[in-house]
C-alpha positions as CSV (number, residue, x, y, z in Angstrom):
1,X,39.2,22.7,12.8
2,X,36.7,20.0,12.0
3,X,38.4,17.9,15.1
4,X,37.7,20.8,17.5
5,X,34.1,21.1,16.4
6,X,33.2,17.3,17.7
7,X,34.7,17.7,20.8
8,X,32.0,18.4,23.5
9,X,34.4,18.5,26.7
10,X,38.1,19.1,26.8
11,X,40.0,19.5,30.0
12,X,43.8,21.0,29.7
13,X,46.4,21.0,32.4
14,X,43.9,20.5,35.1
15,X,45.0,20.7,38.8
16,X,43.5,20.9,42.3
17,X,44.7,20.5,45.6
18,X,43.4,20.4,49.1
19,X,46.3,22.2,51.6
20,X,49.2,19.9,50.0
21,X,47.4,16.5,49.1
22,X,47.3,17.1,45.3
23,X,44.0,14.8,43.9
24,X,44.1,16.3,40.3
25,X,47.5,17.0,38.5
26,X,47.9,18.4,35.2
27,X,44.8,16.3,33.8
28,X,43.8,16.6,30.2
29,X,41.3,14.7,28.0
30,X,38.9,15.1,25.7
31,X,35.6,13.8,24.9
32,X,33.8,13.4,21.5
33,X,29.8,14.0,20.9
34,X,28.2,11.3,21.3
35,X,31.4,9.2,23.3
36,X,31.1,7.5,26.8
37,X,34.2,8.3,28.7
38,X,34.6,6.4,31.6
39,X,37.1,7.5,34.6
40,X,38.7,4.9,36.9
41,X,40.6,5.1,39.5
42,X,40.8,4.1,43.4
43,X,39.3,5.7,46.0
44,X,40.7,9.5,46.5
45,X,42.2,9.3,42.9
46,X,40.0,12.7,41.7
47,X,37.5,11.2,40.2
48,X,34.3,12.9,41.3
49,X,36.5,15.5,42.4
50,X,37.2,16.4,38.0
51,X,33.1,15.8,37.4
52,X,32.9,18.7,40.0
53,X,35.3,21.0,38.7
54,X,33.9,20.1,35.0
55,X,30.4,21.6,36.2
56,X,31.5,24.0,38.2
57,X,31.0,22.9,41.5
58,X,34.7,23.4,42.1
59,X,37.2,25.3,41.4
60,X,40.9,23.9,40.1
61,X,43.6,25.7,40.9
62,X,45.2,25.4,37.2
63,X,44.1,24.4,34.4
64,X,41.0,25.3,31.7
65,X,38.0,23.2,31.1
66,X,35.8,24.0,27.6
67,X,32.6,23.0,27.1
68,X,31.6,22.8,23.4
69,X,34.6,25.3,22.8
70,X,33.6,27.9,25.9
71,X,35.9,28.0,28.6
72,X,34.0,27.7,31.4
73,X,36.5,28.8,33.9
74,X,36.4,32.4,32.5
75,X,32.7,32.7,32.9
76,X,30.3,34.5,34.8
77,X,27.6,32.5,37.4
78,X,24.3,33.8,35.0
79,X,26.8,32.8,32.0
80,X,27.6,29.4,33.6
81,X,24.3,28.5,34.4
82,X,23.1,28.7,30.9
83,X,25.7,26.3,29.8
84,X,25.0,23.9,32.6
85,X,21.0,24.2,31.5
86,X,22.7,21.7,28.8
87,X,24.7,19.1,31.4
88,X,22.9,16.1,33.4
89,X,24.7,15.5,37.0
90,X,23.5,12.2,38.4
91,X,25.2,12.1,42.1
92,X,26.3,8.7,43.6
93,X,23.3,8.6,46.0
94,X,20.5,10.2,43.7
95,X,20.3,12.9,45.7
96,X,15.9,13.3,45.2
97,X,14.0,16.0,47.7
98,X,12.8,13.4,50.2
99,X,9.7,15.7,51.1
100,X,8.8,15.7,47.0
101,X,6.8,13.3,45.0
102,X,8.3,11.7,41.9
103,X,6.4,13.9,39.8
104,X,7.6,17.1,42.1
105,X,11.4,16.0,41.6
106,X,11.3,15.8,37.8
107,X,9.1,18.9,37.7
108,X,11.6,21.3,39.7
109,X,14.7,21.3,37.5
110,X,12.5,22.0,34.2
111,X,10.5,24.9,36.4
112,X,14.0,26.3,37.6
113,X,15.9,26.2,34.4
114,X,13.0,27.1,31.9
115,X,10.5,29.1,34.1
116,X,8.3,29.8,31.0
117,X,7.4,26.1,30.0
118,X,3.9,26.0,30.1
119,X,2.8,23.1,32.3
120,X,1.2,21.2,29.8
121,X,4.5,20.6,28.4
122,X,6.5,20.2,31.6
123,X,3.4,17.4,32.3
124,X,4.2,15.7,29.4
125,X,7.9,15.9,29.7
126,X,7.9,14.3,33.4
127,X,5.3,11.1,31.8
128,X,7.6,10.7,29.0
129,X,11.0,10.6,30.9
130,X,9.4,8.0,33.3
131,X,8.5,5.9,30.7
132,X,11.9,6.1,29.4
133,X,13.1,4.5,32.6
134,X,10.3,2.4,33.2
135,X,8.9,3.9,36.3
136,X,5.7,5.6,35.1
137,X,4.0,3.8,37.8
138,X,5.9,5.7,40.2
139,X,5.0,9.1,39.1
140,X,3.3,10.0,43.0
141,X,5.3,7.5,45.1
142,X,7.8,9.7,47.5
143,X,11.6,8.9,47.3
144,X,11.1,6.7,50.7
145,X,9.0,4.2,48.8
146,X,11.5,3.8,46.4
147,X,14.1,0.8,46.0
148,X,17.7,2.0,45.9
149,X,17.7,0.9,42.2
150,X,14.2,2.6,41.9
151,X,15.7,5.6,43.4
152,X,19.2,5.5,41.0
153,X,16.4,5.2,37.9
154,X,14.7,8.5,39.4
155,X,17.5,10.0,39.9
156,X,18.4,9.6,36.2
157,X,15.3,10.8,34.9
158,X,15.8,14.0,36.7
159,X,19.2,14.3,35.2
160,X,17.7,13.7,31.7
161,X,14.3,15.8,31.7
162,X,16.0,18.9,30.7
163,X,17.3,16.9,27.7
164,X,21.0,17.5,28.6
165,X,23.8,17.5,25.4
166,X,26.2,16.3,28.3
167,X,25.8,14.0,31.0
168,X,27.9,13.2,34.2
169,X,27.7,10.2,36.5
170,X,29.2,9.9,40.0
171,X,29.3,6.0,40.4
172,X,26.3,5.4,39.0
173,X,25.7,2.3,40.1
174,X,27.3,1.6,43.7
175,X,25.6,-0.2,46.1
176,X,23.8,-2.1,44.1
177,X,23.5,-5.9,43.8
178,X,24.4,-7.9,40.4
179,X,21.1,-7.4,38.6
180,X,20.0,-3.9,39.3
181,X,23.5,-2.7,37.9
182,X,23.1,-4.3,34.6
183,X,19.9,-2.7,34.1
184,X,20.9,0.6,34.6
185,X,24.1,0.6,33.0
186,X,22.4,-1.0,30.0
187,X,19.0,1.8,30.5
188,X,22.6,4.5,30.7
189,X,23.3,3.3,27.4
190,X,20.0,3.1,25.8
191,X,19.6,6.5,26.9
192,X,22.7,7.8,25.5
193,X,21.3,6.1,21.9
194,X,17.9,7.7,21.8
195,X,19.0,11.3,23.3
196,X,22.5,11.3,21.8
197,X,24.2,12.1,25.0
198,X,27.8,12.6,25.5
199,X,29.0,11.4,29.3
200,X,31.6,11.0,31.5
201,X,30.9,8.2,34.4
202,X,33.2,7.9,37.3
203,X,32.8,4.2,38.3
204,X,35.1,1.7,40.1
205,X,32.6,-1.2,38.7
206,X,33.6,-2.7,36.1
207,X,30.5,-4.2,34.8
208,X,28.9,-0.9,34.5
209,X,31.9,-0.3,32.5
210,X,31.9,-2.8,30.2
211,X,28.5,-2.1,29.1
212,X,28.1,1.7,28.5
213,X,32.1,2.4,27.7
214,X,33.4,3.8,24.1
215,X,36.7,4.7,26.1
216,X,38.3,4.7,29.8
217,X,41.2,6.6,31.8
218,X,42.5,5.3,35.0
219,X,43.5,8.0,37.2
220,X,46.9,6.7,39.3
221,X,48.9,9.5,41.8
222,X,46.6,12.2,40.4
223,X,47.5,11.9,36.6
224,X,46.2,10.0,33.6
225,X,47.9,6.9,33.6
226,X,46.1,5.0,31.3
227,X,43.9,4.9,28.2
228,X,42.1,2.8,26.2
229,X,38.6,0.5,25.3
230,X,37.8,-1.3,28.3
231,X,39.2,-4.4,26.6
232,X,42.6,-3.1,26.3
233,X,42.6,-1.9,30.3
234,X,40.9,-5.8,31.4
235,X,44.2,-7.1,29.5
236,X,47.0,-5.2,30.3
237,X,49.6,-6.7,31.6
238,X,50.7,-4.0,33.3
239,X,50.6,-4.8,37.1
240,X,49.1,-2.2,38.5
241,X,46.1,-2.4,36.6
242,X,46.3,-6.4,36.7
243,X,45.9,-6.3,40.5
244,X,43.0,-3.6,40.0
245,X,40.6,-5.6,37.8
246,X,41.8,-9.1,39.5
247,X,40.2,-7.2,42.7
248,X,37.1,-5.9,40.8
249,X,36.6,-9.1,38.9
250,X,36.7,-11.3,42.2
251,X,34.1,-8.6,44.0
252,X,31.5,-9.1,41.3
């Protein structure tokens, strides 16, 4: 009972299809408070396709997911929304209003999900999230100013200003050069320090791995093939997974 109360995501016999190309197929794991999963796998593997379902942006065709011990496959949209109030989604390209300020982007999630926040507070919330990415300069810049790593760091904020227990990241660092991946895979770790987050992170990159990983899956032919520390993957000598991070390693 004491092992169920820490887990903040567990996903059992998970499995989605598109017509008959099965991406997802009897997937389970779990993830502890406070733990960085991260999910590899090649392109088409499932990977944001299982963030999706997790959130309920998609629906599996088998399967349960819980959410700090709520299935959330069983629930109503007004019931569902209230548990996703508590879950961060940062998509692969940011995904900001272009015709919004900085300040207008982190405002609007905190306006929709907690209409009665006075504005003094939601002020002080959007000021102190910047800060916490380093961007408080940036606070009436429009996302077309923005840098693609400026824009990732934005993106972020957004995903954290509601103060999420969970958070999920679609490849939160591609298309990014060298530098600019470091720093935000080391400010996704920070961040997961100060607030306490638990997270999932979809990535193919395995320096953002290396840096903000507790533990990693690699999703092969739509099943969990293998787990581990990111150590443990690096030095397998399993082929498969030899030829994956050879690839990866010679990329970065």
């Amino acid at each position: 009972m004491v092992m169920a109360d820490t887990r903040i995501v567990e996903v059992k016999n998970l499995t989605k299809r598109f017509e008959e190309h099965v991406v997802l197929d009897n997937v389970s794991l779990v993830v502890e408070r406070a733990e960085n999963l991260v999910v590899f796998g090649r392109s088409g593997q499932g990977k944001s396709v299982l963030l999706k379902c997790i959130i309920g942006l998609m629906a599996p065709d088998h399967g349960d997911i819980f959410i700090k011990g709520t299935n959330v496959l069983k629930l109503s949209i007004a019931k569902l929304n209230e548990i996703r109030k508590n879950i961060g989604f940062l998509f692969q390209g940011s995904a900001l209003y272009d015709s919004m300020t900085v300040r207008e982007n982190l405002t609007f999630p905190l306006k929709r999900h907690f209409p009665e926040m006075p504005q003094k507070e939601i002020d002080d919330k959007v000021k102190h999230t910047l800060e916490l990415v380093s961007l408080e300069d940036a606070i009436d810049k429009m996302p077309s100013e923005l840098s693609g790593g400026m824009k990732k760091r934005i993106g972020l904020a957004r995903s954290i200003i509601p103060e999420p227990e969970l958070m999920l990241y679609d490849e939160p660092t591609t298309g990014l050069d060298p530098i600019t991946t470091k720093e935000i895979s080391e400010l996704i770790l920070n961040l997961q320090k100060k607030l306490n987050m638990t997270s999932i992170a979809v990535t193919h990159d395995l320096m953002c791995a290396e840096i903000i990983a507790d533990r990693a899956i690699f999703l092969k032919d739509a099943k969990v093939a293998y787990e581990g520390n990111i150590k443990e993957l690096t030095d397998s000598k399993d082929p498969f997974l030899k030829n994956f991070f050879g690839h990866e390693l010679i990329k970065a």
